[in-house]
C-alpha positions as a printed NumPy array, in Angstrom:
array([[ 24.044,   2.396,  12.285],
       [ 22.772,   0.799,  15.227],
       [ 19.227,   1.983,  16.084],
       [ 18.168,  -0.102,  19.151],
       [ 21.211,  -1.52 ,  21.107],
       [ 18.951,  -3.42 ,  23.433],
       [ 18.276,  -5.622,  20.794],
       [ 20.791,  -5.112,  18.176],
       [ 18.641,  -3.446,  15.425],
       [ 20.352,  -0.751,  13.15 ],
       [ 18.7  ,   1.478,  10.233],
       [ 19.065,  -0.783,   7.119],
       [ 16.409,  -3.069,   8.526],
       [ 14.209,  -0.72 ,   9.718],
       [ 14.102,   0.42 ,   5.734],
       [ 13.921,  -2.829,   5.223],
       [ 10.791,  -3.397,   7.25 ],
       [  9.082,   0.049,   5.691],
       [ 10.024,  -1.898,   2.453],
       [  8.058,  -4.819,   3.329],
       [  5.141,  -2.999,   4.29 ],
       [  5.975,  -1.893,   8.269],
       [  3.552,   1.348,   8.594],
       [  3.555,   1.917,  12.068],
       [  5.888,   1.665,  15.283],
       [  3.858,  -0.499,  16.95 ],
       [  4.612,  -3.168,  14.035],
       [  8.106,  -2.436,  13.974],
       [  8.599,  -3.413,  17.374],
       [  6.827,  -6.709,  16.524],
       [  8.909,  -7.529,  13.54 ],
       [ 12.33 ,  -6.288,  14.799],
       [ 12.465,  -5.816,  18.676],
       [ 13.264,  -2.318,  18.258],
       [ 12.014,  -0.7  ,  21.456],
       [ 11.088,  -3.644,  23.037],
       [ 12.88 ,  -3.364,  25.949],
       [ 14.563,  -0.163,  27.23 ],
       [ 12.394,   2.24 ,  24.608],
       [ 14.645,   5.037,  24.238],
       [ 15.654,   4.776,  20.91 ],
       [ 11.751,   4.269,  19.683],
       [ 11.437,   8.25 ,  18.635],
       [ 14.597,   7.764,  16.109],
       [ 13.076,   4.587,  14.977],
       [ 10.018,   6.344,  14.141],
       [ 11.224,   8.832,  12.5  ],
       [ 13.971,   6.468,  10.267],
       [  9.886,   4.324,   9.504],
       [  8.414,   7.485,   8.832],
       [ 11.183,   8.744,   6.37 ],
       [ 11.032,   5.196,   4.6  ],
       [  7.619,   4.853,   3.745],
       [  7.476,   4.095,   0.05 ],
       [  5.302,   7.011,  -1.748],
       [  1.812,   6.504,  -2.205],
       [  1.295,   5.208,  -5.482],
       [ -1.218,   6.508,  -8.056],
       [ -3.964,   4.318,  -9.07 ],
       [ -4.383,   3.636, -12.972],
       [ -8.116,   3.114, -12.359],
       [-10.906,   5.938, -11.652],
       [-12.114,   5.288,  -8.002],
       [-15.997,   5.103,  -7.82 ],
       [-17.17 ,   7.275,  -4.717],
       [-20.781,   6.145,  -3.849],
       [-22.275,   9.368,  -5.482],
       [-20.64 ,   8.018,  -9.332],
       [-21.559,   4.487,  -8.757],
       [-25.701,   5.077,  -8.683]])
């Protein structure tokens, strides 16, 4: 589905951009256009980022806080 008609970007490649490591709106814009130019469709194209975030992953390692490594 298209996302941003402006400039022609649909939903597949904004999951494709969360995919690739896109975090944040501002960064979509810059990789895809979406928003760029009229800016109406830059709530739904937040929300489509938001949803495709991969999960946080859990690390295999202890993490030191500054209290453990003294």
């Amino acid at each position: 589905m298209y996302v941003c008609i402006c400039n022609g970007v649909t939903d597949r490649q904004i999951r494709e951009a969360a995919a690739a490591g896109c975090a944040t709106v501002a960064e979509l814009t810059m990789r895809t256009g979406a928003g760029a130019t009229c800016g109406s469709c830059l709530e739904m194209a937040a929300d489509i980022l938001q949803a495709a975030q991969p999960a946080p992953r859990e690390s295999l390692l202890p993490i030191l806080t500054l209290s453990n490594a003294a």
